[in-house]
C-alpha positions as CSV (number, residue, x, y, z in Angstrom):
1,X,-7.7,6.1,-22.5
2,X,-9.6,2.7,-22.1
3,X,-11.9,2.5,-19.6
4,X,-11.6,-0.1,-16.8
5,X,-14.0,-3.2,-17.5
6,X,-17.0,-2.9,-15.6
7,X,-16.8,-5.7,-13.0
8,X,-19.8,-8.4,-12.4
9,X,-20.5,-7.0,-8.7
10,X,-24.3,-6.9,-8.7
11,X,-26.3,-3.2,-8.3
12,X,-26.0,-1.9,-4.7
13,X,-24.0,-5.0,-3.6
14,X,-21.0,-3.2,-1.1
15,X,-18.0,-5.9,-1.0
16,X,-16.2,-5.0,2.3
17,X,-13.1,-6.8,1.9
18,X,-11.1,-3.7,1.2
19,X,-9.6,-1.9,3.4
20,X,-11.5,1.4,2.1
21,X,-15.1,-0.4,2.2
22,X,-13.9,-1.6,5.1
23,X,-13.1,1.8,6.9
24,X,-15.9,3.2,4.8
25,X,-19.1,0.5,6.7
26,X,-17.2,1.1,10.3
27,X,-17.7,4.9,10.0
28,X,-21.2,4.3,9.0
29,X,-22.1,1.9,11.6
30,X,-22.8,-0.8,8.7
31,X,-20.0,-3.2,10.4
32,X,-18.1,-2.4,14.1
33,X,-14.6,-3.1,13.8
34,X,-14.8,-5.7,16.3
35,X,-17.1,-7.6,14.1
36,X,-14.3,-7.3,11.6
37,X,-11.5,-8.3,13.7
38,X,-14.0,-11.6,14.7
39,X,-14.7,-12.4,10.6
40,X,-10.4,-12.6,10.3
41,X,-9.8,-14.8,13.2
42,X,-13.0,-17.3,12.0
43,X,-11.2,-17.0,8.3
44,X,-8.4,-18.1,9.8
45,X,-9.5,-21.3,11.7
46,X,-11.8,-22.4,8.8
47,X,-9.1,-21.7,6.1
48,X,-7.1,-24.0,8.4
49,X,-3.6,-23.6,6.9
50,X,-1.6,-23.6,10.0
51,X,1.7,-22.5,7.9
52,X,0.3,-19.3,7.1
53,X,1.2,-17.5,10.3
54,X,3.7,-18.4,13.1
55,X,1.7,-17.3,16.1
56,X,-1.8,-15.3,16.1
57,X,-2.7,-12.7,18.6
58,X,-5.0,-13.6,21.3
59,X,-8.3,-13.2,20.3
60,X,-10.4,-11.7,23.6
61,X,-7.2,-9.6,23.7
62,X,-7.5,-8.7,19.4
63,X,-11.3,-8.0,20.1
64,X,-11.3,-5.5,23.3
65,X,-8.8,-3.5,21.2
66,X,-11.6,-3.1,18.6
67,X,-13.6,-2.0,21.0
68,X,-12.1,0.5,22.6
69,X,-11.3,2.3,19.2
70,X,-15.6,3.4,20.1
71,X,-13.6,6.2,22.4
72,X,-11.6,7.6,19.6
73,X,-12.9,9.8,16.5
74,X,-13.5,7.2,13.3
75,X,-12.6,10.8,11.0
76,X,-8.9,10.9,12.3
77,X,-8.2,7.2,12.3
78,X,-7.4,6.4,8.1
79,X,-7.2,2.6,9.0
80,X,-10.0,2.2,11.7
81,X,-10.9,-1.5,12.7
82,X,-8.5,-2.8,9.6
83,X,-7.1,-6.4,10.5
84,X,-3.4,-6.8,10.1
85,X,-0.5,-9.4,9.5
86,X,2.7,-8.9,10.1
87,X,5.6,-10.7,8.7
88,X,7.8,-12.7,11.3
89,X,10.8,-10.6,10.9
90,X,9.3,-7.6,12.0
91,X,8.1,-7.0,16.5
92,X,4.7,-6.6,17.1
93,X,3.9,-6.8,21.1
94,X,3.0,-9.8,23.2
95,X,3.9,-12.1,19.8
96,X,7.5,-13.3,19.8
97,X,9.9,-12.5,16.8
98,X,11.2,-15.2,15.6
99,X,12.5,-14.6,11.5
100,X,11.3,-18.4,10.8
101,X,14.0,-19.6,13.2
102,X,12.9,-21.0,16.5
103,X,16.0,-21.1,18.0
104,X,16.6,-17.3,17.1
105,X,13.3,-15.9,18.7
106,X,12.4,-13.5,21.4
107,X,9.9,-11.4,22.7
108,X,9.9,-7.7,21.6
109,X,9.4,-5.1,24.8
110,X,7.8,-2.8,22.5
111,X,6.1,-2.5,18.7
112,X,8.4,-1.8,15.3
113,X,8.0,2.0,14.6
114,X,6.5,1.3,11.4
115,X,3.7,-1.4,13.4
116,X,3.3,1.5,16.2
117,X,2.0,4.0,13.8
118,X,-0.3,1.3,12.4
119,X,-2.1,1.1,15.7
120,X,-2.3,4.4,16.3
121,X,-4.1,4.7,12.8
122,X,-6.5,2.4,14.6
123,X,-5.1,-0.9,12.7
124,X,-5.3,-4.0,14.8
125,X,-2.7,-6.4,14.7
126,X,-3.7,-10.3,14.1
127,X,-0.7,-12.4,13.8
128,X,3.0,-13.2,12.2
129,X,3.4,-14.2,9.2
130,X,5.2,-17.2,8.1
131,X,8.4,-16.3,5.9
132,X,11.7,-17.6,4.5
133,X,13.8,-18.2,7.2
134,X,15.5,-15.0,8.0
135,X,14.0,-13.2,4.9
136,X,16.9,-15.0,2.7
137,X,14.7,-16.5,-0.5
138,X,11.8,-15.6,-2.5
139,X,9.8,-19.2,-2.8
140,X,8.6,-19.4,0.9
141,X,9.3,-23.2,1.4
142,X,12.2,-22.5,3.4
143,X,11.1,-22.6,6.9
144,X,10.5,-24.9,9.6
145,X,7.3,-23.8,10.3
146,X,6.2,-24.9,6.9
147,X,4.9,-24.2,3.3
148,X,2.2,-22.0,2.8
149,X,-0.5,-23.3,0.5
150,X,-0.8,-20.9,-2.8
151,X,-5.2,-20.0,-2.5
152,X,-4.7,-19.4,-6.5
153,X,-2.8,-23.2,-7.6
154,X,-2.1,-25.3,-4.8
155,X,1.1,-26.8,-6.5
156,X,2.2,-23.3,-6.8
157,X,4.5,-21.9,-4.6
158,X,3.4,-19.1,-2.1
159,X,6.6,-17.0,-3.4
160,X,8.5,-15.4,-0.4
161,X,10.2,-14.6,1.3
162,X,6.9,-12.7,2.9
163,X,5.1,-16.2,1.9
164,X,2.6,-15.6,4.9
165,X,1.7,-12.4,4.4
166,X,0.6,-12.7,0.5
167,X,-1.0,-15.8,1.2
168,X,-3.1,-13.8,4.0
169,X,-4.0,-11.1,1.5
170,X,-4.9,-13.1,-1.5
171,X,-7.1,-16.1,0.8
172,X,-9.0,-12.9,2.5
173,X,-7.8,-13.6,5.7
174,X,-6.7,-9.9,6.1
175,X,-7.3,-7.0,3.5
176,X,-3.7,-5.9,4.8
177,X,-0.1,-7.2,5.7
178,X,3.5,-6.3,5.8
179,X,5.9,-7.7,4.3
180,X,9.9,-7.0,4.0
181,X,11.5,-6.6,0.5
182,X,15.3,-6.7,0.1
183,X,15.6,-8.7,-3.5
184,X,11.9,-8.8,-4.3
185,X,10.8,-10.1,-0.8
186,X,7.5,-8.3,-1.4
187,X,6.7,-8.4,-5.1
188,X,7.4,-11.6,-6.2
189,X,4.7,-13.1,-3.2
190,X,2.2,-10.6,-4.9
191,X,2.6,-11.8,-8.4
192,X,2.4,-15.7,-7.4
193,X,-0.6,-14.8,-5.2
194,X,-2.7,-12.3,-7.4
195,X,-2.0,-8.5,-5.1
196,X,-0.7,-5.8,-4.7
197,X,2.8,-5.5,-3.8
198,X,4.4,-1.8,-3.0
199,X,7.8,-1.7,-1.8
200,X,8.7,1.4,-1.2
201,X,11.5,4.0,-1.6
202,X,14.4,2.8,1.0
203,X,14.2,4.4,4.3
204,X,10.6,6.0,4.0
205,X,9.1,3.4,6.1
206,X,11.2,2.9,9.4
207,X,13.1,-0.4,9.7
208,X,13.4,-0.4,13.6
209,X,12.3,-3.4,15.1
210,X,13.2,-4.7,12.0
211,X,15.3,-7.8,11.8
212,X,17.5,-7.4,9.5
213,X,18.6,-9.4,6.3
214,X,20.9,-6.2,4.5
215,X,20.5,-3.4,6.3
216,X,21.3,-1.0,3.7
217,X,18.9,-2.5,1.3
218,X,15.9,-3.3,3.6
219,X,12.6,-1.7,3.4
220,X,9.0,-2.9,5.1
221,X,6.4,-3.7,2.4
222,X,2.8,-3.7,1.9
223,X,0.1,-6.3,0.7
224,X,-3.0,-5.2,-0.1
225,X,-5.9,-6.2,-2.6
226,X,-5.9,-2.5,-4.6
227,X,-3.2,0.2,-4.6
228,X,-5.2,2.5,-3.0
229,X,-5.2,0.4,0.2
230,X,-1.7,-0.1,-0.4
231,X,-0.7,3.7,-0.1
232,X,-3.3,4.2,3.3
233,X,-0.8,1.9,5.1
234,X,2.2,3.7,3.4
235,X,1.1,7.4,4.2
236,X,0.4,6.1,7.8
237,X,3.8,4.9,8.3
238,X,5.9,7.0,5.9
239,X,7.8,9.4,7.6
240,X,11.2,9.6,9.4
241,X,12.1,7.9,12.3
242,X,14.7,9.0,15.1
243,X,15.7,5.4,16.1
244,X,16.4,4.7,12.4
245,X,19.6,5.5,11.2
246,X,18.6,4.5,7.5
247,X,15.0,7.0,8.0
248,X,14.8,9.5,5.8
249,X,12.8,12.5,5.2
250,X,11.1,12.1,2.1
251,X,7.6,14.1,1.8
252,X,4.9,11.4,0.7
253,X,3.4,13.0,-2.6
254,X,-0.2,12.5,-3.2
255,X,-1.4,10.7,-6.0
256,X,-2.8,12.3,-9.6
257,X,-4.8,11.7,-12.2
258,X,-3.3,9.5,-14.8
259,X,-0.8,11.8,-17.2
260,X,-1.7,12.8,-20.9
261,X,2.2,12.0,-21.6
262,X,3.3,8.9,-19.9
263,X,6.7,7.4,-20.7
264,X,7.1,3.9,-20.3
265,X,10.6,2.0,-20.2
266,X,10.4,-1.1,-22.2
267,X,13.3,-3.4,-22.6
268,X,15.2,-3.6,-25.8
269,X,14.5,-6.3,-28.0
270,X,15.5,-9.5,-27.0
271,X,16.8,-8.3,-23.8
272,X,14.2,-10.1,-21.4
273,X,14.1,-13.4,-20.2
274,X,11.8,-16.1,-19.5
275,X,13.4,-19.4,-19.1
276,X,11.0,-21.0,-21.9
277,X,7.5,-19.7,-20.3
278,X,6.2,-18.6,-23.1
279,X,2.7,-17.7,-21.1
280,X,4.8,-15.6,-19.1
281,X,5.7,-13.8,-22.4
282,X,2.7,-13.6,-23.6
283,X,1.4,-12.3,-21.0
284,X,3.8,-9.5,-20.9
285,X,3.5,-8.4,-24.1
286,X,-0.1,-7.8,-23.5
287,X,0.5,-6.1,-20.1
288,X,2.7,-3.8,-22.4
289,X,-0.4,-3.6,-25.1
290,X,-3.0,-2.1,-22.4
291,X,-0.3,0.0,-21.4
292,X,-0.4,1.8,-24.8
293,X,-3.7,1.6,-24.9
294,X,-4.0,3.6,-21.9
295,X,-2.1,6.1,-23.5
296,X,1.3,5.0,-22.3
297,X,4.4,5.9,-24.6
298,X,7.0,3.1,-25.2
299,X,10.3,4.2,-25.0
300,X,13.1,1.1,-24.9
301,X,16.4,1.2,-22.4
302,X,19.1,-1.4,-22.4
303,X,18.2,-3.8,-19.9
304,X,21.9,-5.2,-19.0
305,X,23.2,-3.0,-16.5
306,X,20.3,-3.8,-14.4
307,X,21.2,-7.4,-14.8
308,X,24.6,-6.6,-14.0
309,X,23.9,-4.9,-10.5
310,X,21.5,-8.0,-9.6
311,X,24.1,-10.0,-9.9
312,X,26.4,-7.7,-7.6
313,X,23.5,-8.8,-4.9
314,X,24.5,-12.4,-4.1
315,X,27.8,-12.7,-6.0
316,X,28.9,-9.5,-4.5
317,X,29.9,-8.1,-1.0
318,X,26.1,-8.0,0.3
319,X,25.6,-11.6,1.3
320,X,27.9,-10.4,4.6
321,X,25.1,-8.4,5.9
322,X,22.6,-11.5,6.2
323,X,26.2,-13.2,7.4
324,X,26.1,-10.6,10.4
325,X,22.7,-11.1,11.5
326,X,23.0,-15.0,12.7
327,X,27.0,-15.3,12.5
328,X,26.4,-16.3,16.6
329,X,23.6,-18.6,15.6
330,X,25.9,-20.2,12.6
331,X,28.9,-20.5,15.5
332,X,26.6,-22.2,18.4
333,X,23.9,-24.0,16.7
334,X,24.3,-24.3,12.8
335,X,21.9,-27.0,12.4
336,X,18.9,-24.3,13.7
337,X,19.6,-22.5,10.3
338,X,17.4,-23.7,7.1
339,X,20.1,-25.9,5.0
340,X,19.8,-23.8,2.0
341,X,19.5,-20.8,4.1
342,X,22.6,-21.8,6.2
343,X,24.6,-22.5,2.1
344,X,23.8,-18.7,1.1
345,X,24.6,-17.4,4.2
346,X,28.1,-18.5,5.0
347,X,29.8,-17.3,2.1
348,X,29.3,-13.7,3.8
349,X,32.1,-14.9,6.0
350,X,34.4,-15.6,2.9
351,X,34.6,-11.6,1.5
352,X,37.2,-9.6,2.0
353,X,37.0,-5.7,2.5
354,X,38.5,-5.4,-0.7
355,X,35.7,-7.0,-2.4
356,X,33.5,-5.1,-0.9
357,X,34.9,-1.8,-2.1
358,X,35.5,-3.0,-5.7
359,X,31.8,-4.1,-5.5
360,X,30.7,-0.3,-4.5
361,X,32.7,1.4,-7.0
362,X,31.0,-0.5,-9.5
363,X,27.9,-0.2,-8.0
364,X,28.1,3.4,-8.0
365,X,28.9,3.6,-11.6
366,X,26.1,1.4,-12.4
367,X,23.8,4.0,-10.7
368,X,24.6,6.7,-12.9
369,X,23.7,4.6,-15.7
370,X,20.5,3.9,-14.2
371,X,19.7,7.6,-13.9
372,X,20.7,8.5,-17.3
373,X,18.0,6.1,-18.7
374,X,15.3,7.4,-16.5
375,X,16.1,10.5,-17.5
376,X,13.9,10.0,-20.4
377,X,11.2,8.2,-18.8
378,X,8.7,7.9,-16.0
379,X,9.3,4.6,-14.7
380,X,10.0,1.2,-16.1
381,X,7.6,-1.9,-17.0
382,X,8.9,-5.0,-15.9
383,X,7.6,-8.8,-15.4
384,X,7.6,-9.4,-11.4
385,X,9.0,-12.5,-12.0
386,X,10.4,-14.2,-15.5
387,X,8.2,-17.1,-14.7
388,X,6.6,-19.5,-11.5
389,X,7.5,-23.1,-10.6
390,X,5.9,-25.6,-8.7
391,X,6.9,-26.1,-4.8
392,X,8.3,-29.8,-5.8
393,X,10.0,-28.0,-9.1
394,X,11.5,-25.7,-6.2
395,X,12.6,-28.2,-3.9
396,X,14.1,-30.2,-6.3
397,X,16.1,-27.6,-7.5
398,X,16.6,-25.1,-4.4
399,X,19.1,-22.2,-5.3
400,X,18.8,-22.1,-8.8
401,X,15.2,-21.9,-9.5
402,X,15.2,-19.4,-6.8
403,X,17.7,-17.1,-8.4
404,X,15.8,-17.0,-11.6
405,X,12.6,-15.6,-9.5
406,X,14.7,-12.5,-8.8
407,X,16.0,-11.8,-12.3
408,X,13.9,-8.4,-12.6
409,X,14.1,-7.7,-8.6
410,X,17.5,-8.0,-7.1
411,X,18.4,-5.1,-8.8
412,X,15.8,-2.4,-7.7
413,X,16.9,-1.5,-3.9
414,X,20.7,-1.6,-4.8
415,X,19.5,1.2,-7.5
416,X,17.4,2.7,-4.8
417,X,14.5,2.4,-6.9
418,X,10.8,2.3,-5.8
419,X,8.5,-0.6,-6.8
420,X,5.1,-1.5,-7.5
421,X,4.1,-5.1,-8.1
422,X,0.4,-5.1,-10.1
423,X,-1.7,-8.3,-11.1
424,X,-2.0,-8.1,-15.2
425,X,-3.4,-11.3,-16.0
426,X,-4.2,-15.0,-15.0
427,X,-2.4,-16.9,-17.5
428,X,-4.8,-20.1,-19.6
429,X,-3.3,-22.2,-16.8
430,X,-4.4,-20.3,-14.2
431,X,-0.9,-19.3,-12.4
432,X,-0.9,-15.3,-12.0
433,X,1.4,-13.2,-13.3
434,X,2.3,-9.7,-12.6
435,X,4.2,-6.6,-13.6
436,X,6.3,-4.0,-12.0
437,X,6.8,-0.4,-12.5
438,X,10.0,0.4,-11.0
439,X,11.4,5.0,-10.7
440,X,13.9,6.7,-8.5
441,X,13.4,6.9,-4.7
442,X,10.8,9.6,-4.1
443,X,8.4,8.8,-6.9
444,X,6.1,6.1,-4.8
445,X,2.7,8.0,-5.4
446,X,3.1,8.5,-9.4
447,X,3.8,5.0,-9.6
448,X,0.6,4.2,-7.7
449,X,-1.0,7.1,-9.5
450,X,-0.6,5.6,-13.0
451,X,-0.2,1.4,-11.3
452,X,-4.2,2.0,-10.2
453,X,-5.4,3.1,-13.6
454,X,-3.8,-0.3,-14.7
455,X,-4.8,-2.8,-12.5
456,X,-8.8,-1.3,-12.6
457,X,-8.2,-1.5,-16.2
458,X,-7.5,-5.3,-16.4
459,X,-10.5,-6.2,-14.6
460,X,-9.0,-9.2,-12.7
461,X,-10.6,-9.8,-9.6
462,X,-8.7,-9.6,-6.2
463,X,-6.8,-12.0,-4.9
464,X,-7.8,-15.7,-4.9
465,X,-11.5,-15.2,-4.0
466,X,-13.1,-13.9,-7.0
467,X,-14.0,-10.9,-5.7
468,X,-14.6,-7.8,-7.9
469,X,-12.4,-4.5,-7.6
470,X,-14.3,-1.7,-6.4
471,X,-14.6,1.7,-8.7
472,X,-12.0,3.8,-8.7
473,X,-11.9,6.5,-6.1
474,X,-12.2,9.8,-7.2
475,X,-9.1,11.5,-7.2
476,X,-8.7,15.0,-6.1
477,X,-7.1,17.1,-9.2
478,X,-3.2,17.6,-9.5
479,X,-2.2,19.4,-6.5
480,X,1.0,21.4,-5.6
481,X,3.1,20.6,-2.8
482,X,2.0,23.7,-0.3
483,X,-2.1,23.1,-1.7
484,X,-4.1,22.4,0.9
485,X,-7.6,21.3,0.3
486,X,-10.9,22.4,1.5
487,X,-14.3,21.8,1.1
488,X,-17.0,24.3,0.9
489,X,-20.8,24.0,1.6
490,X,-22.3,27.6,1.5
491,X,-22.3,30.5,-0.1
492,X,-18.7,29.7,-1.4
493,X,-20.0,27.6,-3.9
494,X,-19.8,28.2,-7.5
495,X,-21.8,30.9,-8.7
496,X,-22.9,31.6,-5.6
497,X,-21.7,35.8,-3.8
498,X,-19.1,34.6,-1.7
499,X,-17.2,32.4,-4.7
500,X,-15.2,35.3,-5.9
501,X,-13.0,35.3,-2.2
502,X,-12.4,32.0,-3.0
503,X,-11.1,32.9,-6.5
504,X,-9.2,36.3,-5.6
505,X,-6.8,34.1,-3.4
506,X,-6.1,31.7,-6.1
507,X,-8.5,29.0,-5.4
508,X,-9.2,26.1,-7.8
509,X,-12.1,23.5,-8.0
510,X,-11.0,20.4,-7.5
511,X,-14.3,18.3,-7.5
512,X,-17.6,18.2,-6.3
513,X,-18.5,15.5,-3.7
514,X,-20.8,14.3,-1.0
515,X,-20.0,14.1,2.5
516,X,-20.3,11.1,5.4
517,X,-23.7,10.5,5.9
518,X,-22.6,11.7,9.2
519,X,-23.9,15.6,8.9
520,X,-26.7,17.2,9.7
521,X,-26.9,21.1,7.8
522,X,-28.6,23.9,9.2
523,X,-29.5,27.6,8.3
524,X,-28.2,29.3,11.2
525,X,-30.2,32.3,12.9
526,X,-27.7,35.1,11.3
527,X,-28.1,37.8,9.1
528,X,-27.7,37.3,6.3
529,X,-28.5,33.4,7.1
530,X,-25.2,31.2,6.4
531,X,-25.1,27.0,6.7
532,X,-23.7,25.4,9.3
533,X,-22.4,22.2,9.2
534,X,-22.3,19.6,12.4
535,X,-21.1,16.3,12.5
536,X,-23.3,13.5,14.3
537,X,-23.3,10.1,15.1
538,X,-21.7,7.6,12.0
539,X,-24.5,7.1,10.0
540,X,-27.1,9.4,12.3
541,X,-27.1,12.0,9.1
542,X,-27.2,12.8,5.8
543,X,-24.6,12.9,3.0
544,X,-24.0,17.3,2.6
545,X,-23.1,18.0,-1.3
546,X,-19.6,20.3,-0.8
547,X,-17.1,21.4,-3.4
548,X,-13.9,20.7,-2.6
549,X,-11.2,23.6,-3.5
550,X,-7.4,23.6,-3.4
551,X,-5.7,26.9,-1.9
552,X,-1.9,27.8,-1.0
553,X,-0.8,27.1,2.2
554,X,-0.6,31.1,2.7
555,X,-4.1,31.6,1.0
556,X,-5.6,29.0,3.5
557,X,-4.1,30.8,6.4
558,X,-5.7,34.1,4.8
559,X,-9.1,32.4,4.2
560,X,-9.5,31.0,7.6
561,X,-8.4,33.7,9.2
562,X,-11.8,35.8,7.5
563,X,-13.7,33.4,9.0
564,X,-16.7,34.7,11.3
565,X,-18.2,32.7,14.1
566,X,-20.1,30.4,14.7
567,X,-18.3,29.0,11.4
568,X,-15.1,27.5,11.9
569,X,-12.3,25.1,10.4
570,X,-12.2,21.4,11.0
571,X,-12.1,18.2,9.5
572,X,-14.7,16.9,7.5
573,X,-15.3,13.3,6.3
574,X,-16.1,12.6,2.5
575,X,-18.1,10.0,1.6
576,X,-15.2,7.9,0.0
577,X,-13.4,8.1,3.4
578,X,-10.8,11.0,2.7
579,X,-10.9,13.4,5.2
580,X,-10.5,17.5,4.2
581,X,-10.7,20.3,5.7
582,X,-13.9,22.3,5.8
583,X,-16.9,24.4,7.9
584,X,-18.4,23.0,10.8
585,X,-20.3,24.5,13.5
586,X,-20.5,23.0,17.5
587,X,-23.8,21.8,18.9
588,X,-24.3,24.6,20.8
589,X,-23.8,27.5,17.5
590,X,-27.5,25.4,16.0
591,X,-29.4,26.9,19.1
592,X,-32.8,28.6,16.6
593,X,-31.0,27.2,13.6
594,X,-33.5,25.2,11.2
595,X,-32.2,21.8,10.2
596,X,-31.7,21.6,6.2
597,X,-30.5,18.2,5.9
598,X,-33.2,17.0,3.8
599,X,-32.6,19.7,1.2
600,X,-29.3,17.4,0.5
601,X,-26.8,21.0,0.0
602,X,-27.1,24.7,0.2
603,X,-27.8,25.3,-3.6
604,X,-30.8,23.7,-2.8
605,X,-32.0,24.7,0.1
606,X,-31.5,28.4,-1.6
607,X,-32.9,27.4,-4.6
608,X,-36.2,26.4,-3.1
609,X,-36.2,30.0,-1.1
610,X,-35.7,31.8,-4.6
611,X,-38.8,29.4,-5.9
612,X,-40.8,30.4,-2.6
């Protein structure tokens, strides 16, 4: 496998733009979150690109928030301090909703599920993002509240319909944002803009307080500047949701190492299209290249069904869902409605049910010939987008130029397909462009699993301000879905007397790894002496070496319950930010204990007593 380029960032130097670095210097008292949440809003004003979002959060309001996440525990919060936009389409409290359409707006009496669970994981919303009006394009020049200026080509255009939100992302505004993604919604803004786009499977993020543009094709999306930022947010609000009749319950699987055998669906020759941007295709092939270099089997599927069911998406019986959303609004006021907006979305009125049903049978059928092909392969490689265009190309030539954008996206939610939009290159002309690994619902993490290895691989830097992407987490090993992992700081240790319980209950090392520096170890007063583990004050201690191990659900409960006091179970904080399970002890078990810290581990704090 080739090794991701080793970026420019200089010895030492810590970038805390992502949302892990970001996490990483709050829990270590390098940054306060309220600091953070202060750096966005000043961002904001100096970029000074009022198109960008539709109405910001109050700031004294923003900032006390940040604050009072001081009361809560930093270990159980995955996205403590992180700034947030959220697309216009999509309630957020004391900001109204307003789907680009003034005269549509109103003010929300309480947070989208999928924005509640955000805030509970100690996110803190900043604004709403600009978008095509009522989610229904993916340039982001239609809407009244303006054009978002592309940070990576300013003739470019932002890509939408979640123009805002990729904009915020790419100009550093925010290291997070939602978007929506019906027909590409949130992976053709990424391409144009130089992030990450993950849309996932259909009804794993909830869609209440949603507005919708086809219900049973909507999904919430992420931006972020790496995938692994991208599945924080997702585990965070993946999950099913009671006032979601679209929720389902589909387990979030962690993500792997990258496979020994990957198969990769290429089209068959001749099969893809550009529209004459013959960057674009360059740049594909080579996206396709690293691919094989990374170890990646080719393996070629016929490309025209796909087409086929994109087409279903606006020729077919769909349009009448974004027709049932404003049909009052089109009755009272139709001049409220975006022109081009108002063309596309008025022929929903025009379908008959038996259209609609022809449409599903065909659909259906095209389904099963969509599963067939990934039958032999892991996921597909596609371009985001065939190609980009200017914002006067795009106004010039509205509808059209539009529908091209969505060549290799309509498709993937009528499949029920999940997505993953990766930067792969910044073309000799300096426009972007982007590919997308599409599988079956349910496969989210393998496609960020393998999607990470790529984009570190390319060594682009993130977004549009020439920032370097961090090193690759570590990644725990290939876990089952009942593993549970744990870390281990005493005599459990490899080699050491008490490693063989671990073993005898089916144990398996995973990796060795550092803690927080928020630890201080001690050798408590028992016989024989054991280590005890107690968490201090972010930053206040030192960084513990641990093993981390992976045990069955049922081994876990066995192993825990063998447990003698003062040692018991709780979380403990790695120094990547993942939090595991592991021993700790409570202030009042270190009572005659002596303090180890500086010995850096057990193995060497025994190791010096053996020397002694």
């Amino acid at each position: 496998m080739a090794k991701p380029k080793s970026s420019s960032q200089p010895p030492g130097h810590h970038v805390t733009e992502t949302v892990a670095a970001i996490v990483a210097a709050h829990r270590a008292g390098a940054m306060t979150p309220a600091q953070t949440v202060a750096r966005s809003f000043q961002r904001i004003r100096d970029h000074n690109d009022p198109a960008i979002f539709i109405s910001l959060r109050d700031e004294t309001q923003a900032l006390a928030e940040a604050e009072a996440l001081s009361a809560k525990d930093p270990a159980l919060l995955p996205l403590y301090g992180i700034p947030v936009a959220v697309k216009d389409n999509i309630d957020a409290l004391d900001m109204p909703t307003t789907a680009a359409c003034p005269a549509f707006a109103y003010s929300p009496t309480h947070d989208a599920t999928a924005v509640a669970r955000l805030r509970a994981a100690g996110a803190i919303i900043i604004g709403k993002t600009n978008l095509d009006q009522f989610a229904t394009g993916l340039v982001g020049v239609r809407s009244p509240y303006g054009i978002p200026n592309n940070p990576m080509r300013g003739d470019l255009i932002p890509g939408g319909s979640s123009s805002g939100s990729a904009v915020a992302v790419s100009a550093g505004l925010v290291p997070l944002a939602l978007g929506t993604d019906t027909a590409g919604s949130g992976r053709v803004p990424a391409m144009l803009n130089n992030i990450v786009g993950l849309k996932p499977s259909l009804g794993l993020i909830s869609t209440a307080g949603l507005v919708p543009a086809c219900r049973t094709l909507d999904c919430i999306s992420v931006f972020s500047l790496t995938v692994d930022d991208a599945m924080t947010a997702l585990a965070v609000m993946a999950g099913p949701d009671g006032a979601d009749p679209f929720s389902r319950n589909r387990p979030l699987a962690e993500m792997t190492a990258f496979p020994p055998s990957l198969r990769l669906g290429v089209p068959r020759q001749g099969q893809l299209i550009f529209f004459g941007d013959k960057a674009a295709e360059k740049a594909y092939g080579d996206a396709i290249a690293r691919w094989t270099a990374l170890g990646a089997s080719l393996v070629e599927f016929d490309l025209e069904p796909l087409y086929e069911t994109a087409r279903l998406l606006y020729e077919g019986p769909w349009v009448a869902e974004r027709y049932l959303v404003i049909r009052d609004l089109l009755a009272s006021s139709p001049e409220a409605i975006h022109p081009v907006t108002r063309e596309i979305t008025i022929a929903g009125a025009r379908l008959s049910a038996a259209d609609t049903f022809a449409a599903l049978y065909r659909l259906q059928a095209l389904r099963r010939i969509a599963e067939r092909a990934f039958a032999n392969i892991d996921a597909l490689v596609l371009p985001t987008a065939p190609t980009a265009y200017s914002t006067a190309q795009v106004l010039a030539n509205p509808v059209e130029l539009n529908s091209r954008l969505g060549t290799y996206t309509n498709f993937v939610n009528l499949l029920d397909l999940c997505g993953l939009a990766l930067p792969a290159a910044i073309r000799p002309d300096d426009i972007p462009f982007g590919i997308t690994l599409l599988a079956p619902a349910g496969h989210d993490a393998q496609l960020a699993s393998i999607g990470r290895v790529f984009h570190a691989d390319t060594g682009l830097t993130m977004g549009a301000q020439n920032l370097p992407q961090p090193p690759l987490a570590a990644l725990a090993a290939d876990m089952s879905g009942d593993e549970i992992a744990i870390a281990v700081v005493g005599a459990h240790l490899s080699g050491m007397v008490l490693n063989g319980e671990l073993k005898a209950l089916g144990g398996r090392l995973l990796e060795a790894a550092l803690t927080a520096p928020d630890y201080r170890l001690y050798a408590l007063a028992t016989t024989p002496p054991k280590p005890g583990m107690l968490r201090v004050a972010a930053g206040a201690g030192s960084s513990i070496a641990v093993e981390v191990w992976a045990l069955s659900a049922a081994a876990f409960g066995k192993f825990v319950a063998a447990i003698p006091p003062p040692l018991s179970i709780g979380t403990v904080r790695l120094d990547d930010g993942r939090g595991v399970k592991g021993f700790i002890v409570q202030p009042a078990d270190i009572d005659g204990a002596r303090d180890i810290s500086a010995f850096g581990g057990w193995r060497a704090f025994m190791a010096e007593k053996v020397a002694v």
